[in-house]
VEXBASE-217548 format. One line per field, with one value per residue: chain; residue in three letters; z, x, y negated of N, C-alpha, C in turn. Coordinates in pm, 1 decimal. Atoms other than C-alpha are relative to their C-alpha. Layout:
% residues N
fike: [A/...];
drendo: [Ala/...];
n.z: [Z/...];
n.x: [X/...];
n.y: [Y/...];
ca.z: [Z/...];
ca.x: [X/...];
ca.y: [Y/...];
c.z: [Z/...];
c.x: [X/...];
c.y: [Y/...];
END
This chain:
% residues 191
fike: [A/A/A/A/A/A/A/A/A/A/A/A/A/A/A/A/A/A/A/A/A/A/A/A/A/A/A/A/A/A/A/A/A/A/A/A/A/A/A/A/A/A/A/A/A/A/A/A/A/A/A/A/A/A/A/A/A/A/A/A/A/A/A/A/A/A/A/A/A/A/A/A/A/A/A/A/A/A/A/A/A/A/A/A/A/A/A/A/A/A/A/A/A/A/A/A/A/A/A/A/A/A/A/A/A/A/A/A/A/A/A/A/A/A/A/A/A/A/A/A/A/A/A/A/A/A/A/A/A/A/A/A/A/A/A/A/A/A/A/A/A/A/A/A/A/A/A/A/A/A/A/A/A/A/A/A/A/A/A/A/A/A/A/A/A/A/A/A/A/A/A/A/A/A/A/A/A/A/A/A/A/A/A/A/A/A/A/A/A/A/A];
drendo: [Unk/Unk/Unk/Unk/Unk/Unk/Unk/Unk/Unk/Unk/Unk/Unk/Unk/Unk/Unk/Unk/Unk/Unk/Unk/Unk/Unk/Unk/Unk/Unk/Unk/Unk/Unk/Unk/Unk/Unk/Unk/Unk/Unk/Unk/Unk/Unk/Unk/Unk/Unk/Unk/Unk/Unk/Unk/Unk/Unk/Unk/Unk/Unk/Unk/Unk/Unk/Unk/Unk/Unk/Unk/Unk/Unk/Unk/Unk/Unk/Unk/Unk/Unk/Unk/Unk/Unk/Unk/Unk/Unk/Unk/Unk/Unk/Unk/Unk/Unk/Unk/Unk/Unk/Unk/Unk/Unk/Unk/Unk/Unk/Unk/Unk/Unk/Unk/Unk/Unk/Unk/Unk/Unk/Unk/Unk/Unk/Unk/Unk/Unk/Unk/Unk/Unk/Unk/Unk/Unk/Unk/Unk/Unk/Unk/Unk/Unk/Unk/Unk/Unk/Unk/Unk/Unk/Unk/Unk/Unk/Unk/Unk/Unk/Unk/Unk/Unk/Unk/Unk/Unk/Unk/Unk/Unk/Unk/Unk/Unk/Unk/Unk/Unk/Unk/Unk/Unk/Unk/Unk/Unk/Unk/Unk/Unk/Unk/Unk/Unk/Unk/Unk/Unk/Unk/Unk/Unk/Unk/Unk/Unk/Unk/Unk/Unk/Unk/Unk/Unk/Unk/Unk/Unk/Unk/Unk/Unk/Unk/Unk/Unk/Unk/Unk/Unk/Unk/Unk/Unk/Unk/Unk/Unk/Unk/Unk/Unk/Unk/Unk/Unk/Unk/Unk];
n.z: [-31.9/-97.6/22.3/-136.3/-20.3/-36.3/136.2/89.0/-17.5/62.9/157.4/24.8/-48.4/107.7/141.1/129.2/24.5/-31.2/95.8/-26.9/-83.5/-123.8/33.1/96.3/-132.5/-55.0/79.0/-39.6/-182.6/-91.9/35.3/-65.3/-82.7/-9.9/-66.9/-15.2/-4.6/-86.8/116.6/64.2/74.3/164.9/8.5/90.5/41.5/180.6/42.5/-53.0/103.7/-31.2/-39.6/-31.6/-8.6/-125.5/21.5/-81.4/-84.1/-53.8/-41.7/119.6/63.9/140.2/82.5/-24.3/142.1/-67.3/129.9/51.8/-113.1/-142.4/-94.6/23.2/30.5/-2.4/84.7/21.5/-173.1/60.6/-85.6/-0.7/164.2/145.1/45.8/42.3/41.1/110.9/135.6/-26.3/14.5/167.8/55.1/-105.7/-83.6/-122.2/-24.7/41.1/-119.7/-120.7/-72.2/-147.4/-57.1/-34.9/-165.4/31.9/127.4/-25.8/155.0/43.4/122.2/106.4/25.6/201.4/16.1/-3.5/128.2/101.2/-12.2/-1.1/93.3/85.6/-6.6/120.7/-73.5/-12.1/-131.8/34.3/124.6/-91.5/-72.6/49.1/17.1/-98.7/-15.7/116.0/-2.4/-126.1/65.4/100.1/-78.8/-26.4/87.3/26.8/-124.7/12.0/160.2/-33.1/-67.0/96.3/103.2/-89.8/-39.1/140.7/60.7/-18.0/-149.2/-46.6/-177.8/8.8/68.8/198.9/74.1/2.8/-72.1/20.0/-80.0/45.5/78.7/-63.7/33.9/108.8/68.8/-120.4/80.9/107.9/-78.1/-39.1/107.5/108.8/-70.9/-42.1/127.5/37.0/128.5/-31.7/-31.7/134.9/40.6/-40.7/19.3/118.4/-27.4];
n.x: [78.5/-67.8/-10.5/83.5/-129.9/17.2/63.0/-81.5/3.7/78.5/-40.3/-117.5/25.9/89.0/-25.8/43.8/-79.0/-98.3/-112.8/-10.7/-156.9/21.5/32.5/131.5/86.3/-6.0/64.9/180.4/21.2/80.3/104.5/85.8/52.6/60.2/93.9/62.9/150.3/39.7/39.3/148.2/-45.5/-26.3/-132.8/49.2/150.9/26.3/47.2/-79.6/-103.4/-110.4/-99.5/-66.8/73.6/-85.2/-140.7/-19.5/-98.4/32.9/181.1/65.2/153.0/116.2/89.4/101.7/2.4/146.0/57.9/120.0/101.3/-61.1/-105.2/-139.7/-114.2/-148.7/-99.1/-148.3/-91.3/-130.3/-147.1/-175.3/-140.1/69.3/48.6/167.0/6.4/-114.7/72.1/69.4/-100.2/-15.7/108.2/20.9/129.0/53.5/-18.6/93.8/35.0/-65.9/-94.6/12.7/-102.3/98.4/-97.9/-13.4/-74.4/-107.7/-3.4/-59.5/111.1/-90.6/102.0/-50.9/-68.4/-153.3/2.6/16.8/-122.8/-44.8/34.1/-10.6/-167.2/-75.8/-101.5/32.6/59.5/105.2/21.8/-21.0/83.1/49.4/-13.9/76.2/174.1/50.7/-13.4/40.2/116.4/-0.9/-6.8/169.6/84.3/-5.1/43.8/178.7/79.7/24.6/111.0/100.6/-38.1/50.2/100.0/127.1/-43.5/81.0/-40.1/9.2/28.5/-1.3/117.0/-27.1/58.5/-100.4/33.2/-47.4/16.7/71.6/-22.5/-52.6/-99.0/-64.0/49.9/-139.5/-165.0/-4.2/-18.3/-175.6/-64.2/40.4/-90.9/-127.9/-28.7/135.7/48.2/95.0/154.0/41.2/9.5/119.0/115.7/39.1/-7.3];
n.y: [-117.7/-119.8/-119.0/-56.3/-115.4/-86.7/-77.1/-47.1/-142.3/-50.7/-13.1/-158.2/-195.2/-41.4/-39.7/64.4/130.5/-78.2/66.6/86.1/-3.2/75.3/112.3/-2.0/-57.0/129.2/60.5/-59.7/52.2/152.4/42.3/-98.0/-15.0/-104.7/26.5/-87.2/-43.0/-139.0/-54.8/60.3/157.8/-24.4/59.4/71.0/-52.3/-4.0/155.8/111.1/43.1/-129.0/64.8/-73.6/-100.4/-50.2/-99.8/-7.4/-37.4/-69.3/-37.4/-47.9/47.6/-110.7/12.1/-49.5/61.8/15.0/-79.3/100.2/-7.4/57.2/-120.1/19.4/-112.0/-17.9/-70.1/-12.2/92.3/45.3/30.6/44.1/57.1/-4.8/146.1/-18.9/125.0/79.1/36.2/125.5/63.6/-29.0/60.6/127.2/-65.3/-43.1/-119.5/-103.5/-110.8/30.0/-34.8/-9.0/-67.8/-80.3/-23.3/94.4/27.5/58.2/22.0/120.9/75.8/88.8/70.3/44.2/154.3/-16.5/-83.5/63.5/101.4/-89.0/-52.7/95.7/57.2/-93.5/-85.1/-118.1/-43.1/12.4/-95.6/-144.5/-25.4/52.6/-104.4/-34.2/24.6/-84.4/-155.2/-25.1/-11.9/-87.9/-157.9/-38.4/-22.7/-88.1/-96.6/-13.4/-64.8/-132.2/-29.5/-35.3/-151.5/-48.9/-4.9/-27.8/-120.7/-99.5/-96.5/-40.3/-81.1/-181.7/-93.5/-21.9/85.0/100.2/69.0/158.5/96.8/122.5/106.1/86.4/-12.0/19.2/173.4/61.1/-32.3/84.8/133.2/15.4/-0.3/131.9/104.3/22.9/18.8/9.7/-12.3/114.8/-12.3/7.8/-148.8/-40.3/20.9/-71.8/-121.5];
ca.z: [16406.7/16677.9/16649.7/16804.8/16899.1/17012.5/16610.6/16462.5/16636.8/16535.2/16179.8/16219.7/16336.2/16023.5/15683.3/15453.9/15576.7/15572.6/15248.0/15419.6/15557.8/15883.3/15788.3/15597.6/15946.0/16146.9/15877.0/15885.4/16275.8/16257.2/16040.7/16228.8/16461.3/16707.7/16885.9/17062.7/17042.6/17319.2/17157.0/17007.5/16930.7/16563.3/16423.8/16111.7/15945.7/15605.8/15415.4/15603.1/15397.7/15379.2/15557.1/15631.9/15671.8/15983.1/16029.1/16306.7/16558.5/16790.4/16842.9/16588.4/16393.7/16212.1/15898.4/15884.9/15555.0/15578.6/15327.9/15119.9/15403.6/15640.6/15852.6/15916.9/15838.3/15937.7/15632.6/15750.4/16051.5/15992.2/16284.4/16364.8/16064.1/15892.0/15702.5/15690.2/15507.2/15269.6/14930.8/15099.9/15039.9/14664.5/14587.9/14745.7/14798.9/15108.2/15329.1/15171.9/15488.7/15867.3/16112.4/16450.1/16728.6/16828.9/17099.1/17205.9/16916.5/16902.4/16534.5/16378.7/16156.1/15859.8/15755.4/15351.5/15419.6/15538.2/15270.9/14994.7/15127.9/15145.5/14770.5/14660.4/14787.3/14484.2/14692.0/14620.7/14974.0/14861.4/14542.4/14778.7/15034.4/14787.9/14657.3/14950.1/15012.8/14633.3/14719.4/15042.0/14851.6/14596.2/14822.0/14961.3/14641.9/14540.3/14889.9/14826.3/14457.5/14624.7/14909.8/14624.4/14385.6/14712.3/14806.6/14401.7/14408.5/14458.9/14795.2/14833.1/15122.7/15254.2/15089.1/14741.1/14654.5/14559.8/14761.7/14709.7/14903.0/15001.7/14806.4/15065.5/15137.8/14793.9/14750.0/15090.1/14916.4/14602.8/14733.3/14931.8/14614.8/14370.9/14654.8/14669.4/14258.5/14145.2/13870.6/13747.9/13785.5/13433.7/13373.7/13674.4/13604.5/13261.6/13421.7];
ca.x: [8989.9/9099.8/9183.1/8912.6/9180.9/8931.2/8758.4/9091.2/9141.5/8819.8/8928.2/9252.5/9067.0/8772.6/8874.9/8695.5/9000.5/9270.5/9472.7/9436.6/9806.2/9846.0/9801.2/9484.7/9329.6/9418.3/9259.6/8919.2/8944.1/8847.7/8606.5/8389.1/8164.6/8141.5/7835.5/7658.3/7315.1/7118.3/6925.5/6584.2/6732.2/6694.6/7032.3/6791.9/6443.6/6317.0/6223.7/6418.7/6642.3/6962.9/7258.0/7522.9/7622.2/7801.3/8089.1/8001.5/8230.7/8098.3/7728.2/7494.7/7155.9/6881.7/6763.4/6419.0/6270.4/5837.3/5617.7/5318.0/5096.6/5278.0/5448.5/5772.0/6044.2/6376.7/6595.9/6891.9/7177.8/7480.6/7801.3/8087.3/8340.6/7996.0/7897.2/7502.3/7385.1/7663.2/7375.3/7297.3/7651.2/7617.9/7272.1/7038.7/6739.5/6564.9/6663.2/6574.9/6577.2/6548.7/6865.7/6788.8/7036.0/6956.3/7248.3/7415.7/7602.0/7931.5/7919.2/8119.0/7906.4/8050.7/7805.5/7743.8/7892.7/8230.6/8204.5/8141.3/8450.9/8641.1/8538.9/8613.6/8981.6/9051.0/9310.1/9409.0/9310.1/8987.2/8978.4/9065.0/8786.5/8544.6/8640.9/8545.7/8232.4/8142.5/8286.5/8145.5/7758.1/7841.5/7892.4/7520.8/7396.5/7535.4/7425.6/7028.1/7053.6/7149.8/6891.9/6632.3/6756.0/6670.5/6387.0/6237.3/6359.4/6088.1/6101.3/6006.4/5742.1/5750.1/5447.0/5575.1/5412.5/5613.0/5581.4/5639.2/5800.8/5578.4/5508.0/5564.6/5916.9/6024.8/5871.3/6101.0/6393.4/6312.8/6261.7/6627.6/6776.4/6606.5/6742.7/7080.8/7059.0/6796.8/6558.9/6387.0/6034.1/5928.6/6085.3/5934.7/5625.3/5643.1/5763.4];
ca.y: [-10400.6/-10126.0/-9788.4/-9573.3/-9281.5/-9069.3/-9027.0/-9025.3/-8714.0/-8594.1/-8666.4/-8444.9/-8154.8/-8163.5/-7969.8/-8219.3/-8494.3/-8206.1/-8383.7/-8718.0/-8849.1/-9001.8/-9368.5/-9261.1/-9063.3/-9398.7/-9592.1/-9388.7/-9413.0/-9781.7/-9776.3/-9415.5/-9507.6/-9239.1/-9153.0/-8872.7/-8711.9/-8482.3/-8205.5/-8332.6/-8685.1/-8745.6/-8852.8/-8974.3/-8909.3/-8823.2/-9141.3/-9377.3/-9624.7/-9374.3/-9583.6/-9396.4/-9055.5/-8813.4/-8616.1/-8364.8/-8322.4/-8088.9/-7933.0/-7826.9/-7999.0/-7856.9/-7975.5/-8023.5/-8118.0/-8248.3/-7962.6/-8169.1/-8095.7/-8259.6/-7964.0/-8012.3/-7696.0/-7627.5/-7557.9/-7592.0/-7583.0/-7759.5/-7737.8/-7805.2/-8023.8/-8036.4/-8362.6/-8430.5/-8775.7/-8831.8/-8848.3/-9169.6/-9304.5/-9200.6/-9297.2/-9640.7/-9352.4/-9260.6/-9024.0/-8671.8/-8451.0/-8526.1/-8441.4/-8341.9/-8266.5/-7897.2/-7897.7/-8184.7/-8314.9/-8520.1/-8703.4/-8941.8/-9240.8/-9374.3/-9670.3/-9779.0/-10118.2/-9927.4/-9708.8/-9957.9/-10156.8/-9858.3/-9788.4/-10156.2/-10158.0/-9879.3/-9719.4/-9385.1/-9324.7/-9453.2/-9252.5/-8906.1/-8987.0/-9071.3/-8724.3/-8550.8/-8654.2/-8562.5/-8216.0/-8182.4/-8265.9/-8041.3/-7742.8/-7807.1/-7838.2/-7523.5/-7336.0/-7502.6/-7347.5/-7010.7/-7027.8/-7101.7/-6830.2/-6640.8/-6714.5/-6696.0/-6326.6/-6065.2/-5862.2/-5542.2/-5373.2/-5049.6/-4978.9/-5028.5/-5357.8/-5671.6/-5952.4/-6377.0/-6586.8/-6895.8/-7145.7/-7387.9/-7250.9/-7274.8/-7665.2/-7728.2/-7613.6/-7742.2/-8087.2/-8071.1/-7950.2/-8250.4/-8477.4/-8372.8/-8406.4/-8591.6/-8573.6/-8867.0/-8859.9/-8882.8/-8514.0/-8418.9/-8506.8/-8271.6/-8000.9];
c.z: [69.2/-70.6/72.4/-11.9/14.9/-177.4/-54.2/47.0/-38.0/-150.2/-54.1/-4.6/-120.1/-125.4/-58.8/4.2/-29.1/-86.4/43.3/71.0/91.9/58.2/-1.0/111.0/107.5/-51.0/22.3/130.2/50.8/-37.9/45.5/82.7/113.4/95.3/29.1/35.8/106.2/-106.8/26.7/-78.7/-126.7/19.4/-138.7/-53.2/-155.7/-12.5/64.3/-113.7/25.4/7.1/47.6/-1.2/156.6/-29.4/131.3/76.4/53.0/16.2/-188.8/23.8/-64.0/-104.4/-19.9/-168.4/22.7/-172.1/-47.7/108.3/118.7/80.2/-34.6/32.2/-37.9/-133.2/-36.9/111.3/-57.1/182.0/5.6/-90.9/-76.5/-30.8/-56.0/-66.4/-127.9/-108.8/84.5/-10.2/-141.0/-75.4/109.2/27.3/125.5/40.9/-42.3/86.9/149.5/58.3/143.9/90.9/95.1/151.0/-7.9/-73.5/54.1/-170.7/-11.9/-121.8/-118.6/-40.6/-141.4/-4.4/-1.7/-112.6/-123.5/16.1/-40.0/-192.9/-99.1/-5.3/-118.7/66.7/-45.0/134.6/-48.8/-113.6/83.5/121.9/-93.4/-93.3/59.8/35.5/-131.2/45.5/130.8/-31.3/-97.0/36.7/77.8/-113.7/-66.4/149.1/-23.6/-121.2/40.8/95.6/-114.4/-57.9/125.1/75.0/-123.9/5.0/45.6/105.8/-12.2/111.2/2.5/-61.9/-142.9/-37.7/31.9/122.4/9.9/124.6/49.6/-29.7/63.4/58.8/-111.7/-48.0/118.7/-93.4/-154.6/7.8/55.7/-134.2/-79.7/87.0/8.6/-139.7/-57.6/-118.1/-28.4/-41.8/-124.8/-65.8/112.8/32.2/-129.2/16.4/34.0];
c.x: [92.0/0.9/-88.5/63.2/-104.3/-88.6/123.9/45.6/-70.7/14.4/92.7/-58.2/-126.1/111.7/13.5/168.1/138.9/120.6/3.4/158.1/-59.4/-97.4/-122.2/-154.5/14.9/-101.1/-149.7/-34.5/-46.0/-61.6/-147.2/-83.1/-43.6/-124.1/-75.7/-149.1/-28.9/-95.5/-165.1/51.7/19.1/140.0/-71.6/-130.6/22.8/-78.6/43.4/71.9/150.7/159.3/151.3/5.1/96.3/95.0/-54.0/59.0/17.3/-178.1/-26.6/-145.4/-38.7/-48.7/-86.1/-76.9/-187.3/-83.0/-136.7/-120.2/31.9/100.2/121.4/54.0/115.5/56.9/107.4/67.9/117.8/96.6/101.0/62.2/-115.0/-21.9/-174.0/6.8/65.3/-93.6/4.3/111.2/-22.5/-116.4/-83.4/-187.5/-23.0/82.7/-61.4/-36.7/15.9/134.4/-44.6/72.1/-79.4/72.3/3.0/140.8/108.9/-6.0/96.1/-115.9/56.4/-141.1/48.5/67.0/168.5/46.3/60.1/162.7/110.5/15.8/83.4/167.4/61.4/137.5/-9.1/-51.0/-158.5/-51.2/-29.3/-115.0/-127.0/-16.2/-48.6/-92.8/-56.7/-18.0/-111.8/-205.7/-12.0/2.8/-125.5/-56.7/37.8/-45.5/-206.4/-23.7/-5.0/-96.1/-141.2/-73.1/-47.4/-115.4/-95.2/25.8/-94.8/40.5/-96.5/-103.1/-21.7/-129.7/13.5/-27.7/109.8/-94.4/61.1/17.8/-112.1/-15.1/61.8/155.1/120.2/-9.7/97.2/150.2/27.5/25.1/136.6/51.2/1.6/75.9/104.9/12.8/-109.3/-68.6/-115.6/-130.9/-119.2/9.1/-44.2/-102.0/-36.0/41.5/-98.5];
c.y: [100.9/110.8/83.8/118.6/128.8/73.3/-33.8/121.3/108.4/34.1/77.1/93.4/12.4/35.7/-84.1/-113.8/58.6/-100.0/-176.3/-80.0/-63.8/-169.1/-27.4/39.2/-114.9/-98.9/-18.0/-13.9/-127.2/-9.6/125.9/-112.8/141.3/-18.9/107.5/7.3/122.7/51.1/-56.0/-139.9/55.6/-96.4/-119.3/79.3/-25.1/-123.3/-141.3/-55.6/97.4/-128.0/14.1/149.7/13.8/102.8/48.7/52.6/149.0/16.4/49.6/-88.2/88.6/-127.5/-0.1/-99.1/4.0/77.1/-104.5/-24.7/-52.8/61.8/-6.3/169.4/-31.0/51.5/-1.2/-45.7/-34.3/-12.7/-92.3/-20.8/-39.2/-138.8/19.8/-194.9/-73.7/-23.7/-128.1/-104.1/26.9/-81.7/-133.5/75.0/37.6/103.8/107.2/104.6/-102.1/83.8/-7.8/78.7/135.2/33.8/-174.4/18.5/-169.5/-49.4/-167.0/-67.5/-66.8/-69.7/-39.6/-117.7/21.7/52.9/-19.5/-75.6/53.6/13.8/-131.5/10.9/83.3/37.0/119.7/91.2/-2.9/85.5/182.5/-0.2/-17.6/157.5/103.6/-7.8/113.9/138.2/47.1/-15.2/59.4/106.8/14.2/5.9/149.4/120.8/-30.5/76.1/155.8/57.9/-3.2/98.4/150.7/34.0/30.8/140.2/65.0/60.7/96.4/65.4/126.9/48.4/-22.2/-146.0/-107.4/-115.7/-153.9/-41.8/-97.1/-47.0/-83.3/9.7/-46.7/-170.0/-62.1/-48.4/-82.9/-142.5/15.2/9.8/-93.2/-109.6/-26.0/-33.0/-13.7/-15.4/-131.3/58.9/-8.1/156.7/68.6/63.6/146.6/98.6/47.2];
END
């Protein structure tokens, strides 16, 4: 397997790989795929089998998550260094949000097969990327609990009277949130 030079560069210049050594950013370089999106191209859809995730380079996506009624809503842009997809390396559920490129986007692909391989060799390399990710889905799940907490909070109008978010807002968000940490369907149900 080659070196694709141009995503081990990519891999220097993201945060999430910062504690990675040289070896380790070579390493990841053969197993990326890179691959660019113009803006509208989905990078992936909600309910798809979840196969990978992205590292993206350059550009920006939106998040778009589908409300009970069908209507799809944006709830969420992700940039430059960001990682979208990674639950789908953790868990063997659906995609829980679409990704759509809103510029054009520059992304690296890590696929579950590299992943898994990656995971089997028990490397501390493997242990430290495997780390990252976690962290890197733990810092959205703590950003959907604060958009939530945000959106449940009472607002305000100049005429004195309080005023609710939407429901459908909050069932967006909710939904992303249950996805990135999920609840089985039994509690639920009894909520």
């Amino acid at each position: 397997m080659s070196v694709n030079r141009r995503a081990a560069l990519l891999v220097r210049e993201m945060p999430l790989f910062a504690e990675l050594t040289p070896k380790e950013v070579v390493l990841l370089g053969m197993v990326l795929k890179e691959r660019d999106y113009q803006p509208g191209e989905w990078l992936c859809r909600e309910g798809e089998p979840g196969d990978g995730c992205f590292f993206i380079g350059d550009g920006e996506v939106e998040i778009i998550k589908r409300a009970a009624n069908q209507a799809q809503a944006v709830i969420g842009r992700a940039g430059k260094h960001a990682t979208v997809g990674q639950i789908s390396l953790i868990d063997d559920g659906p995609r829980s949000a679409s990704v759509r490129a809103k510029t054009r986007v520059e992304v690296l692909r890590l696929d579950r097969g590299d992943f898994e391989a990656l995971q089997a060799s028990g490397s501390q390399f493997a242990y430290r990327f495997q780390l990252a990710i976690a962290r890197s889905a733990t810092a959205q799940l703590r950003e959907a609990n604060q958009t939530l907490m945000g959106l449940m909070q009472h607002r305000e109008t100049p005429s004195g009277s309080m005023q609710r978010v939407t429901l459908q807002k909050v069932q967006a968000v909710l939904a992303h949130t249950r996805d990135l940490h999920p609840v089985s369907p039994k509690a639920e149900g009894e909520a």
